[in-house]
MMTF fields as JSON, N, C-alpha, C and O atoms, coordinates in Angstrom:
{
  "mmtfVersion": "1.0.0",
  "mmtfProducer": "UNKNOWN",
  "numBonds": 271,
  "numAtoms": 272,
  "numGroups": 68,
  "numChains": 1,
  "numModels": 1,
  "chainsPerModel": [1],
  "groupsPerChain": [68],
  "chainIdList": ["A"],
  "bondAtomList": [4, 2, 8, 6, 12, 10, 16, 14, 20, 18, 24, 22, 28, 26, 32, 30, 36, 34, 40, 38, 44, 42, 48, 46, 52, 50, 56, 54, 60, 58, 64, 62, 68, 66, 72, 70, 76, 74, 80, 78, 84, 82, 88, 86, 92, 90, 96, 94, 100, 98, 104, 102, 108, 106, 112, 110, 116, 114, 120, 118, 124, 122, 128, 126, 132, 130, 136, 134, 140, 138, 144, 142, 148, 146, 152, 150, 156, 154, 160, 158, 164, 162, 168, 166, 172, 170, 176, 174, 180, 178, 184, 182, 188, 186, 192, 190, 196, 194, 200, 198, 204, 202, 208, 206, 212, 210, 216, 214, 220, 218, 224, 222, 228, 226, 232, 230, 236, 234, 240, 238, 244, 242, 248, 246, 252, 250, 256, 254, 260, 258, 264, 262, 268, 266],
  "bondOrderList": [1, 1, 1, 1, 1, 1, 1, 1, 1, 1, 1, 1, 1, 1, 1, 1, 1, 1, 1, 1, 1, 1, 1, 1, 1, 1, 1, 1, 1, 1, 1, 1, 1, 1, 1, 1, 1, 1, 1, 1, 1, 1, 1, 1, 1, 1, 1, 1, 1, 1, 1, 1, 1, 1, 1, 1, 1, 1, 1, 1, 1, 1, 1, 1, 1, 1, 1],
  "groupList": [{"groupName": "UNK", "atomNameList": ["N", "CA", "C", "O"], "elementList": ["N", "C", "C", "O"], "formalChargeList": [0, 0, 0, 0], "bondAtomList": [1, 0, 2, 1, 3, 2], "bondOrderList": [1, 1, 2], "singleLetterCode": "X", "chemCompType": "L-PEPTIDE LINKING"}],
  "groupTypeList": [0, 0, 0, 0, 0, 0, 0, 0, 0, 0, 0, 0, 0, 0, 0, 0, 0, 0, 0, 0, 0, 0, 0, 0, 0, 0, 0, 0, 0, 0, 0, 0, 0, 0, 0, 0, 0, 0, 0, 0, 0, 0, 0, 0, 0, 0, 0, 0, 0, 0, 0, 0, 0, 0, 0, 0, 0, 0, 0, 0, 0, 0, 0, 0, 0, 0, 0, 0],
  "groupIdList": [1, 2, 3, 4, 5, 6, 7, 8, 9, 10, 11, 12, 13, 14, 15, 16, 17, 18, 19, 20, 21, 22, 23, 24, 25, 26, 27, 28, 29, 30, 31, 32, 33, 34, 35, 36, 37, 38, 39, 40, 41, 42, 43, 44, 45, 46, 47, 48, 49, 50, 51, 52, 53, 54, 55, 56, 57, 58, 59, 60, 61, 62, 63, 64, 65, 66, 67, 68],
  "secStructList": [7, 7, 7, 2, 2, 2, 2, 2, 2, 2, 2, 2, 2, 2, 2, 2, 2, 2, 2, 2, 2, 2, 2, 2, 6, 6, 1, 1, 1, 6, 6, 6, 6, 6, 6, 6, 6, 6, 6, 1, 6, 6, 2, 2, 2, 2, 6, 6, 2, 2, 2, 2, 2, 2, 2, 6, 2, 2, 2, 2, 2, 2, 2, 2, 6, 6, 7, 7],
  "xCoordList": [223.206, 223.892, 223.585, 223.277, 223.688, 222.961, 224.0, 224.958, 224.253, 225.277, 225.601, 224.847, 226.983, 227.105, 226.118, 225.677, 225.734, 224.793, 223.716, 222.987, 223.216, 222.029, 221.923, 221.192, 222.698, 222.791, 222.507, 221.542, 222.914, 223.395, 222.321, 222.172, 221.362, 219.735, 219.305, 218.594, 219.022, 218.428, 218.247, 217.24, 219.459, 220.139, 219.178, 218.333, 219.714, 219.199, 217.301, 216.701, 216.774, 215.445, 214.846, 213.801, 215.523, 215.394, 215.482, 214.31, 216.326, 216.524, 215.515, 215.212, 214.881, 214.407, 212.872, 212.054, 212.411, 211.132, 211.153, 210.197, 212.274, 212.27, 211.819, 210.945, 212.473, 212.081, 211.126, 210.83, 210.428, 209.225, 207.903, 206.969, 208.361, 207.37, 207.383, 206.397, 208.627, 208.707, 208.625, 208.816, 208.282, 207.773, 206.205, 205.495, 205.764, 204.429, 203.547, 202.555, 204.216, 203.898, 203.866, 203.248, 204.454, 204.834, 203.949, 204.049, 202.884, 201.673, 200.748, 200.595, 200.026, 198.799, 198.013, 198.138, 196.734, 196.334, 196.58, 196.304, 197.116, 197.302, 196.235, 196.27, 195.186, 193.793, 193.618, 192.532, 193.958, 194.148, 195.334, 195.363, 196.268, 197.117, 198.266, 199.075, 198.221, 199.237, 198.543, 198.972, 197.089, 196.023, 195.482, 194.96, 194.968, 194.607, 195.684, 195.287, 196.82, 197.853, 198.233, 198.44, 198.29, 198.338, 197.274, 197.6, 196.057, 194.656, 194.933, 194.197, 195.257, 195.765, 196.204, 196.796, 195.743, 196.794, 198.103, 198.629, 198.805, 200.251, 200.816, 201.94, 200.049, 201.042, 200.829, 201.618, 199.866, 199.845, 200.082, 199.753, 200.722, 201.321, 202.977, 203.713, 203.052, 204.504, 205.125, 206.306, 203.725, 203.563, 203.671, 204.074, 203.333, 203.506, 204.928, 205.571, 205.24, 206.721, 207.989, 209.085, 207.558, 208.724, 208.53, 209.594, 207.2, 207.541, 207.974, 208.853, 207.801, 208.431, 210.059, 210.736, 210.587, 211.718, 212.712, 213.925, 211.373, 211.87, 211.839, 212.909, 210.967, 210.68, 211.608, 211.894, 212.635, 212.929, 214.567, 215.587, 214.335, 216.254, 216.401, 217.502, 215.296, 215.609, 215.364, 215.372, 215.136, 215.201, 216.692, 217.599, 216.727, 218.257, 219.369, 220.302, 219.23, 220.097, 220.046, 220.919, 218.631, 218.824, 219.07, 219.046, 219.358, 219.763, 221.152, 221.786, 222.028, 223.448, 223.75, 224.754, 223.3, 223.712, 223.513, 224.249, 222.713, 222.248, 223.749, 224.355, 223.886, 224.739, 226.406, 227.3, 226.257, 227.872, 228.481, 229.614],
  "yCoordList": [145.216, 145.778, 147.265, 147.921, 147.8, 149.277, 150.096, 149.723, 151.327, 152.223, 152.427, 152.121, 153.066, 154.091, 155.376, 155.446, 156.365, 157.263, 156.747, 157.559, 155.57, 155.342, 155.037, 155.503, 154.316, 154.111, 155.441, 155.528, 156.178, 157.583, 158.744, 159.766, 157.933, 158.818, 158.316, 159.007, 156.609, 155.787, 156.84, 157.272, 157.023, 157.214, 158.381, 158.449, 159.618, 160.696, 160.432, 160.861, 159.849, 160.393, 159.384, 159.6, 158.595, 157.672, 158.758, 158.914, 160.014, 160.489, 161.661, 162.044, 162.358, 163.018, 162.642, 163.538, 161.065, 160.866, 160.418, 159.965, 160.686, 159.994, 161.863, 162.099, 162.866, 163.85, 164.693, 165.259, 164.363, 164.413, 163.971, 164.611, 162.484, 162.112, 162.345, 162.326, 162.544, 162.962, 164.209, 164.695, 165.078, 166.686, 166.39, 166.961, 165.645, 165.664, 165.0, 165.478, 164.028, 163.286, 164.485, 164.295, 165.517, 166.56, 167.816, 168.843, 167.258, 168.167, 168.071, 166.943, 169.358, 169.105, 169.691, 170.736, 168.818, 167.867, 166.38, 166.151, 165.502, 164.022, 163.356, 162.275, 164.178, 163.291, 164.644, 164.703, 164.894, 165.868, 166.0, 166.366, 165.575, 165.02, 164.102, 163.935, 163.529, 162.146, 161.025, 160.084, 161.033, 159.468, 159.58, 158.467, 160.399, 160.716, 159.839, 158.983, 160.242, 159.677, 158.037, 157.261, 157.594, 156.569, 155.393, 154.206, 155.816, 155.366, 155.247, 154.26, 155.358, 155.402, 153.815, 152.869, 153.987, 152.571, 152.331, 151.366, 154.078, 153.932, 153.857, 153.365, 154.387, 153.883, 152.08, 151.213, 152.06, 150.349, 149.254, 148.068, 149.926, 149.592, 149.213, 148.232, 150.369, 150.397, 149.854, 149.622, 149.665, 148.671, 147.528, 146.77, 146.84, 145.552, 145.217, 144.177, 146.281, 146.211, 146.138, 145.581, 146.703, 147.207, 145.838, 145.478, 144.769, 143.731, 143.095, 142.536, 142.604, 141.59, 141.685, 140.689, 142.953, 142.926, 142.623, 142.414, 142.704, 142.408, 140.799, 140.194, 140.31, 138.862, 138.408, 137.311, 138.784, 138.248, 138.526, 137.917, 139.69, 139.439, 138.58, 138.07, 138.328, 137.325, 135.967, 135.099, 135.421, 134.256, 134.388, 133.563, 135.165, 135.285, 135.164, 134.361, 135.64, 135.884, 134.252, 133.425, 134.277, 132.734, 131.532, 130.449, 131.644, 130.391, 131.023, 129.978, 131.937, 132.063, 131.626, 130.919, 131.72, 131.271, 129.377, 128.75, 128.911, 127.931, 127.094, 126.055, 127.731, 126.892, 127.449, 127.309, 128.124, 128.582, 129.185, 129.658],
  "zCoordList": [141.569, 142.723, 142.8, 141.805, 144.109, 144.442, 144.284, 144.96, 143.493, 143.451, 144.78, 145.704, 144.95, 145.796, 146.064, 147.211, 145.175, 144.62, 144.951, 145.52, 144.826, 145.116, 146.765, 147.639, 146.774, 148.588, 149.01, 149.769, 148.808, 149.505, 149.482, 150.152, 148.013, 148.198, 148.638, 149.367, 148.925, 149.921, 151.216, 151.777, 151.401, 153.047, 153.429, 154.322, 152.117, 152.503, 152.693, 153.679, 151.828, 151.877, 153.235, 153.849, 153.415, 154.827, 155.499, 155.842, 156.122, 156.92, 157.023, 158.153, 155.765, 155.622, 155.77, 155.981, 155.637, 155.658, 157.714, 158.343, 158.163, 159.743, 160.143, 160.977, 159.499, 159.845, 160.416, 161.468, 158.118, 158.668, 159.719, 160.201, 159.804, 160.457, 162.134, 162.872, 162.469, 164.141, 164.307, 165.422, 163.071, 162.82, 162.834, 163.661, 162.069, 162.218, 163.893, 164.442, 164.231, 165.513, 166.676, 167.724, 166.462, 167.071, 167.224, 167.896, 166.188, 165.619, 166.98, 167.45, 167.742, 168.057, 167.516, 166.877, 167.799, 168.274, 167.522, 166.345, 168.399, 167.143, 166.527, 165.938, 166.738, 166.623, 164.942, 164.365, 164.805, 163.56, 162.515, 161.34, 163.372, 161.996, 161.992, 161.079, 163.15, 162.937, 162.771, 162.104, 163.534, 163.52, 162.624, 162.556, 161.31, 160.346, 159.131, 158.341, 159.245, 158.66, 158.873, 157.94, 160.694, 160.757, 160.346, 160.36, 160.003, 160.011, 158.295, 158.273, 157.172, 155.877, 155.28, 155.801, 154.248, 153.509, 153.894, 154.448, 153.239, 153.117, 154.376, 154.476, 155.664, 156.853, 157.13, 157.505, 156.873, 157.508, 156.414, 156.459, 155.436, 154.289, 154.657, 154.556, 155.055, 155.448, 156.692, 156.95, 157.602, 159.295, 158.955, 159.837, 157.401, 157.079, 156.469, 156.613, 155.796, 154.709, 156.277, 156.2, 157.312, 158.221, 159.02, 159.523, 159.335, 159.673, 159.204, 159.861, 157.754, 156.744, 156.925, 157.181, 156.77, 156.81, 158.228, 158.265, 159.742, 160.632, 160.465, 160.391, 160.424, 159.881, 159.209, 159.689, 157.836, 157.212, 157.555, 157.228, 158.339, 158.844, 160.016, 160.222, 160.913, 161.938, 161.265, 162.138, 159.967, 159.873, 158.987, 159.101, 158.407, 158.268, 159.505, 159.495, 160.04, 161.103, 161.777, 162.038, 161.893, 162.834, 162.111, 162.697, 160.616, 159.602, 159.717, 159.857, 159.757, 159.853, 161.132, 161.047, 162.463, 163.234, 163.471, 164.234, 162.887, 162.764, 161.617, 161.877, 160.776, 160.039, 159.896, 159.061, 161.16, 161.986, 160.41, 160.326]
}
């Protein structure tokens, strides 16, 4: 089970990595440092981790509604 404490660095560095990245998207030119970044392992790393988890809460969701 996840601390409190831990939730709560979860939270923060969630908020802090949303930061950065709508700081960097913000960069011109995007062809110099946001598509550089998006073009990377770790973003389309994380384009796969952020579907799975969309994936895996709608089959959640649709097996709770399924078995009332």
């Amino acid at each position: 089970m996840t601390s409190e404490v831990k939730k709560m660095e979860y939270d923060m560095r969630f908020r802090s990595f949303l930061r950065q990245i709508m700081g960097v998207s913000r960069m011109k030119p995007k062809e110099k440092y946001l598509y550089p970044i998006m073009d990377g392992v770790p973003f389309k790393d994380l384009e796969t981790a952020i579907l799975m988890a969309n994936i895996d809460f709608g089959i959640a969701t649709n097996d709770n509604e399924n078995n009332g």
